[in-house]
C-alpha positions as CSV (number, residue, x, y, z in Angstrom):
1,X,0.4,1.9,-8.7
2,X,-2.6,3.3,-6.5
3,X,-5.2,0.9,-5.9
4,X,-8.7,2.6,-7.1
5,X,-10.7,-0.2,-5.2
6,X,-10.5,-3.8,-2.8
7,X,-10.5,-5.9,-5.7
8,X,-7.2,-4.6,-7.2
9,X,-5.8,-5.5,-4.2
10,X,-2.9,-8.0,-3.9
11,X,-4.2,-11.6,-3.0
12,X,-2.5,-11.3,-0.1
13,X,-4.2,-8.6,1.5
14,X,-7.7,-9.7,-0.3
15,X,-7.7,-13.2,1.2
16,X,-7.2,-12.0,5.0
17,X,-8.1,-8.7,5.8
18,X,-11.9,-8.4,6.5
19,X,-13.7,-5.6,4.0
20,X,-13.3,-2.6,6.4
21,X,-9.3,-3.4,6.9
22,X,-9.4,-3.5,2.9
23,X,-10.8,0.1,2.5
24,X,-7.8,1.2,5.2
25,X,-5.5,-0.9,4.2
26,X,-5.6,0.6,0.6
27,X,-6.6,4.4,1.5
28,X,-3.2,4.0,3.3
29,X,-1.4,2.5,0.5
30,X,-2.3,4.9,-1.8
31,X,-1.2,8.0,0.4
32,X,1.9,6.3,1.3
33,X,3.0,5.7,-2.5
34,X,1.7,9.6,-3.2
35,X,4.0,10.2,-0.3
36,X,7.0,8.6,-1.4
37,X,7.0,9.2,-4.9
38,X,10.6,11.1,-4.1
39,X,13.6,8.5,-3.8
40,X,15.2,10.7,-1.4
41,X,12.0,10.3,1.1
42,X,12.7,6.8,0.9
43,X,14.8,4.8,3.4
44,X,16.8,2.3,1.8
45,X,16.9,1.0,-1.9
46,X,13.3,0.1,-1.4
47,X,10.7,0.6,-4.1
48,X,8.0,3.3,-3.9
49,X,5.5,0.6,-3.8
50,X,7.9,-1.5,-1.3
51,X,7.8,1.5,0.5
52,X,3.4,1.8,0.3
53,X,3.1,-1.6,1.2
54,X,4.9,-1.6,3.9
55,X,3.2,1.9,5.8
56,X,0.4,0.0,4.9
57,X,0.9,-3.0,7.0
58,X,0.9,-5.8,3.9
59,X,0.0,-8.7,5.9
């Protein structure tokens, strides 16, 4: 699920990313799970939003 702003965010990524790394942090996620909406783009048996979180750098 795209993340329309910061505070949708997963605690994890709320509580330790400053505000700036928030907006990348999900601008990223949310291209990465457009990206990989395809199974067959995917590497592995990962979910797409695994998948987002991961090219996102989840901390």
């Amino acid at each position: 699920m795209p993340y329309n702003n910061n505070k949708d965010l997963p605690n994890s990524v709320k509580n330790h990313l400053p505000s700036h790394a928030k907006d990348v942090y999900r601008e990223a996620f949310n291209h990465a799970f457009e990206q990989y909406k395809d199974a067959d783009k995917r590497r592995g048996n990962d979910s797409r939003e695994t998948v987002a979180h991961k090219v996102a750098g989840r901390p």
